[in-house]
C-alpha positions as a printed NumPy array, in Angstrom:
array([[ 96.266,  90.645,  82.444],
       [ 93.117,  91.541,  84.058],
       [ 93.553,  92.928,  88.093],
       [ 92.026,  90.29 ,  90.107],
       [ 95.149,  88.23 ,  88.06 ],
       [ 97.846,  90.191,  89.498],
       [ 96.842,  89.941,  92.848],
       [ 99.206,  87.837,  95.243],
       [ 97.389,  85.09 ,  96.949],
       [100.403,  84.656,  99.315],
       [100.134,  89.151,  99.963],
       [ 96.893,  89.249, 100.994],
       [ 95.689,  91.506, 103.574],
       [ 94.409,  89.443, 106.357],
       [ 92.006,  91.509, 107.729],
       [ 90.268,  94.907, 104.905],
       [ 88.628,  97.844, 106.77 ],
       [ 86.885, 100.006, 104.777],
       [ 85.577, 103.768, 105.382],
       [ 82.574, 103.69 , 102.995],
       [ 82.387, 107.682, 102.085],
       [ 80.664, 109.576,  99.91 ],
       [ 77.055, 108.461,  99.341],
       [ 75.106, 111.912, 100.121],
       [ 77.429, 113.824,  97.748],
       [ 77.306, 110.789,  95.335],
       [ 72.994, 111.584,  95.378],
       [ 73.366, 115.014,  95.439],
       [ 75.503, 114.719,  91.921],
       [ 72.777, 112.859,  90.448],
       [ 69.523, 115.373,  92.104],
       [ 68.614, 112.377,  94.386],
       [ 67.463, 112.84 ,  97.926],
       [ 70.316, 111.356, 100.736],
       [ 68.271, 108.572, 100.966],
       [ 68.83 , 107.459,  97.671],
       [ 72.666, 107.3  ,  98.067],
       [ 72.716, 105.196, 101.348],
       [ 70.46 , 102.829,  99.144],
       [ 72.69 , 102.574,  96.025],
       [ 75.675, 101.85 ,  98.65 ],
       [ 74.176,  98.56 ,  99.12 ],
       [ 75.326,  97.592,  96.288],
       [ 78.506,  98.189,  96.596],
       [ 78.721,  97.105, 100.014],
       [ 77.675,  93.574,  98.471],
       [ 80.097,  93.381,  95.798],
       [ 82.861,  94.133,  98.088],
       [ 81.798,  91.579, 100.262],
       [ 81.443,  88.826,  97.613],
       [ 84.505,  89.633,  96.279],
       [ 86.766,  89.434,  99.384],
       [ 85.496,  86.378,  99.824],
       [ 86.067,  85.559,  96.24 ],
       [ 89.347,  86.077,  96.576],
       [ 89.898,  84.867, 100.257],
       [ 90.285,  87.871, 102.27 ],
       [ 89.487,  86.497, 105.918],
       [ 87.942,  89.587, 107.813],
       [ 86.509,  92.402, 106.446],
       [ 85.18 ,  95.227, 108.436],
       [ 82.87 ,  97.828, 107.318],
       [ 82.5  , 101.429, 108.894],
       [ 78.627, 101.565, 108.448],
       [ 76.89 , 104.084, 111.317],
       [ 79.408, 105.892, 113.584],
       [ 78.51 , 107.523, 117.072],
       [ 78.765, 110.57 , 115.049],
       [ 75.999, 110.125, 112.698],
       [ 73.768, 110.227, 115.742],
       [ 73.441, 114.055, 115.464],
       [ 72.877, 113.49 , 111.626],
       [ 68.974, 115.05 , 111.047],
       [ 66.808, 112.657, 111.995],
       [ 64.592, 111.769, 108.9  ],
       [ 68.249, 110.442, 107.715],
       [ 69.092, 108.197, 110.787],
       [ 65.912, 106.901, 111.037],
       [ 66.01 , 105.916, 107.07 ],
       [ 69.406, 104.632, 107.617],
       [ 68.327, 102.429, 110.838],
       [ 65.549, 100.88 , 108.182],
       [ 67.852,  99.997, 105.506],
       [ 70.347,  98.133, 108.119],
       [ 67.125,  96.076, 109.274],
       [ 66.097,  95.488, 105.263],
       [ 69.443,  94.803, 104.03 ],
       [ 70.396,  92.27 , 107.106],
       [ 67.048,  90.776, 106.01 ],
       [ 68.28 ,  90.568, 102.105],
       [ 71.411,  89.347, 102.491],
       [ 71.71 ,  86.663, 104.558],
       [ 71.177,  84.186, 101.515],
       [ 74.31 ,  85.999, 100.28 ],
       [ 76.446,  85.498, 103.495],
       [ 75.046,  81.532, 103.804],
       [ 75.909,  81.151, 100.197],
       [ 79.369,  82.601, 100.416],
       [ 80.07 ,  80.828, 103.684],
       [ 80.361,  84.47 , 105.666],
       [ 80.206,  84.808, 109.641],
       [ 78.362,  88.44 , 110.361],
       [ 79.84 ,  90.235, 113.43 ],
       [ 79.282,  93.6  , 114.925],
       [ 81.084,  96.278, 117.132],
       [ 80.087,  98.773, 118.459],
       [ 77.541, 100.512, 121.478],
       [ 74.993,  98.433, 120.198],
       [ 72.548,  98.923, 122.21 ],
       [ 71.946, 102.472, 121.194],
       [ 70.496, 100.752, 118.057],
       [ 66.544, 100.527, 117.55 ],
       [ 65.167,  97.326, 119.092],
       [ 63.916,  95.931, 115.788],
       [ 67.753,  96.655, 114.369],
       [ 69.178,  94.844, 117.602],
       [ 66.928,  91.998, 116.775],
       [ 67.507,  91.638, 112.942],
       [ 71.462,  92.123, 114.16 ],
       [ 71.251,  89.215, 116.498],
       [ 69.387,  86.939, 114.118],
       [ 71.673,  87.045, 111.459],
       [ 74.608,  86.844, 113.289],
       [ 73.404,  83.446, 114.927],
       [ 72.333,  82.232, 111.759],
       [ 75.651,  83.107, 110.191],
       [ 77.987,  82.082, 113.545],
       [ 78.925,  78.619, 111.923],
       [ 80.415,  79.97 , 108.649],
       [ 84.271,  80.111, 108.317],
       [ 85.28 ,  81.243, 104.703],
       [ 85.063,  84.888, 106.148],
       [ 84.031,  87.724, 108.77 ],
       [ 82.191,  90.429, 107.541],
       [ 81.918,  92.928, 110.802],
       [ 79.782,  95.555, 110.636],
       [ 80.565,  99.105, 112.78 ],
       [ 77.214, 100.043, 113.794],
       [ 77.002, 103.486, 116.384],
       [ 80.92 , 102.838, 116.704],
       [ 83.756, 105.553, 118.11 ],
       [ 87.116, 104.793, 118.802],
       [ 87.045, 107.175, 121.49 ],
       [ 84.322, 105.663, 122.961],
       [ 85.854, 102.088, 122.507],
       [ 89.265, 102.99 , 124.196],
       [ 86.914, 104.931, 126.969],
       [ 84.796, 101.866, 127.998],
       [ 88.187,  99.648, 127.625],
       [ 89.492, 102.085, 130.582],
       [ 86.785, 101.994, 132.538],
       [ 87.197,  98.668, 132.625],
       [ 90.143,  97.944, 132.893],
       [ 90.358, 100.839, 135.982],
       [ 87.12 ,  98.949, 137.619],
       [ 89.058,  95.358, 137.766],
       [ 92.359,  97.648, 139.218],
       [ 89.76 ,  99.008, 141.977],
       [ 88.287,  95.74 , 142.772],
       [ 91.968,  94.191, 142.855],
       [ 91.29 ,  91.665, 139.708],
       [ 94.273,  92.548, 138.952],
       [ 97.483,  94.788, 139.039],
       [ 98.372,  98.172, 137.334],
       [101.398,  95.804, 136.111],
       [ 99.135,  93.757, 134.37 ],
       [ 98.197,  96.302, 131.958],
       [100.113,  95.457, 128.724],
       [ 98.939,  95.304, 124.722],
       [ 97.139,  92.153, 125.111],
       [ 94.871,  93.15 , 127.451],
       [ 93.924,  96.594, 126.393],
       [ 93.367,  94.609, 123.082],
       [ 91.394,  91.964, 125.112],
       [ 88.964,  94.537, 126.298],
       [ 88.285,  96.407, 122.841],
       [ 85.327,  95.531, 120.894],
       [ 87.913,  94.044, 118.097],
       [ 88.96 ,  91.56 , 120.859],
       [ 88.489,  88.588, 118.545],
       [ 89.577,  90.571, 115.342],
       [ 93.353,  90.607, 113.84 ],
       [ 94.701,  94.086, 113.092],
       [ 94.212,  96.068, 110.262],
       [ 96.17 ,  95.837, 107.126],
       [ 94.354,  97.849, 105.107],
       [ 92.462, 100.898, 105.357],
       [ 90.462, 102.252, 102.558],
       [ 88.355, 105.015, 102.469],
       [ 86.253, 106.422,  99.596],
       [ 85.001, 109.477,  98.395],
       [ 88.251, 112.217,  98.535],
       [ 88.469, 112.759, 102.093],
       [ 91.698, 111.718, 103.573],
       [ 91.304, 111.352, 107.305],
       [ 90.507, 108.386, 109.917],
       [ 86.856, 109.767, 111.374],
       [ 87.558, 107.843, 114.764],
       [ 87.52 , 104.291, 113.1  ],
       [ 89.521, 101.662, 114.844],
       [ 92.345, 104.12 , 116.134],
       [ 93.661, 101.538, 117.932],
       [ 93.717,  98.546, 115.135],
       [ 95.222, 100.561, 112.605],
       [ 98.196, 101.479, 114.398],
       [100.581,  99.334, 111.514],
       [ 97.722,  99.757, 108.91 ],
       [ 98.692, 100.847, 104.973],
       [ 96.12 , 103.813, 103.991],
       [ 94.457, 103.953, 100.821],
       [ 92.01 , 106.657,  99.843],
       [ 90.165, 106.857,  96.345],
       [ 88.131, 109.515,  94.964],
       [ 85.678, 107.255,  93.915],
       [ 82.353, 108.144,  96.094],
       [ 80.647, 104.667,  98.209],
       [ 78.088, 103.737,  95.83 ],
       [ 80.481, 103.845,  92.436],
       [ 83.346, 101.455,  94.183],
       [ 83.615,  98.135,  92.509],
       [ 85.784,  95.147,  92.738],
       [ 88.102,  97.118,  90.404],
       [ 88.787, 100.126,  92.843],
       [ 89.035,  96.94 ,  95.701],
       [ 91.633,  95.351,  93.829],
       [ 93.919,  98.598,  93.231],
       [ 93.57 ,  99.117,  96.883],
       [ 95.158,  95.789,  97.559],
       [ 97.683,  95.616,  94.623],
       [ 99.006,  98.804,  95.789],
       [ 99.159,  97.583,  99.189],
       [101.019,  94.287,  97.999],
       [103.634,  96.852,  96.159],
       [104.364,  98.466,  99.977],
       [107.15 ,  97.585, 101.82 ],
       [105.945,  96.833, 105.593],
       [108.165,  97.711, 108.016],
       [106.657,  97.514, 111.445],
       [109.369,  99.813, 112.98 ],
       [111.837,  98.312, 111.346],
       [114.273,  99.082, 108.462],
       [114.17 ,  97.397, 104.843],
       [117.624,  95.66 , 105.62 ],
       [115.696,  93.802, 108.758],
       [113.168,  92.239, 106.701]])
């Protein structure tokens, strides 16, 4: 029985994050500039993206430029800020043919003008479809997410919009850029590495983990759906024990 077989349709994660790892040492392996690897990890950014929806994984959310990579050398940035207009550009006939809403979080306007434009096209040229949200983290922190969500929540304290007592869950959650995003179910990140990288710190809180060796541009739908049978082979507990389920 092949994977995709196995797979649960009634265990599904809801909502697939993935940390997509590993495409400057995947280049380096093969005597390519950086360059080269963000450019094969297109590829495997679309394949995960068909797939998901293949299989009807609702929201899918990709860590593709953090605040981080800002201080990155700048030849790099500046050929990563041309692939995210050139790939929007390409792959919009895939999103419209798959039925795929594009969203995006992050300090967005940090991004080039011609990348907020390309953003912003695609996304209202994709804001009908329903089969699935792909969101994109573009110049995205979690420390800088829960940061703004406290200075904004502190602001409507100051101007009296509302009371300290107010502050619960739901409207921390209301105020993050994820406002209109489920939690995350499943984390995966590529390449080795086995840590977060500031990526949804909040969202995660309940999420399973799932790290692969497997470097960005090498992940298929096969390393996608060992992720999420191993995931469906988890007992979630929420807090709870296993006689409370």
């Amino acid at each position: 029985m092949d994977l995709e077989a196995q797979i649960d349709e009634k265990k599904l994660p809801k909502h697939i994050a993935i940390i997509m790892d590993g495409n400057g040492r995947w280049a380096k392996q093969q005597g390519f500039l950086r360059a080269i690897g963000h450019q094969n990890g297109t590829k495997a950014v679309r394949e995960t993206v068909e797939t998901c929806a293949k299989i009807n994984v609702p929201y899918l959310t990709l860590y593709a430029f953090s605040t981080e990579n800002w201080n990155r050398p700048k030849l790099e940035v500046e050929t990563l800020m041309k692939l995210l207009v050139s790939s929007l550009k390409k792959e919009i006939k895939t999103l419209q043919d798959n039925n795929i809403k594009l969203n995006a979080i992050g300090n967005l306007e940090s991004l080039p003008k011609k990348a907020q434009r390309e953003l912003q096209d695609v996304i209202s040229k994709t804001k009908g479809n329903s089969r699935m949200t792909l969101t994109l983290a573009l110049s995205y922190g979690a420390r800088e997410e829960i940061t703004k969500t406290i200075r904004e929540i502190s602001l409507k304290v100051k101007n009296n919009l509302i009371s300290p007592l107010d502050i619960d869950e739901r409207l921390v959650n209301d105020h993050l850029y994820t406002n209109n995003l489920p939690d995350v179910d499943l984390l995966i990140r590529t390449s080795g590495e086995q840590r977060i990288s500031n990526f949804l710190l909040w969202q995660i809180a309940y999420a399973e983990l799932s790290f692969t060796d497997t470097l960005w541009p090498d992940f298929t739908k096969k390393h996608l759906f060992e992720a999420i049978l191993n995931y469906q082979n988890r007992e979630r507990r929420f807090g709870k024990t296993s006689e409370q389920l």
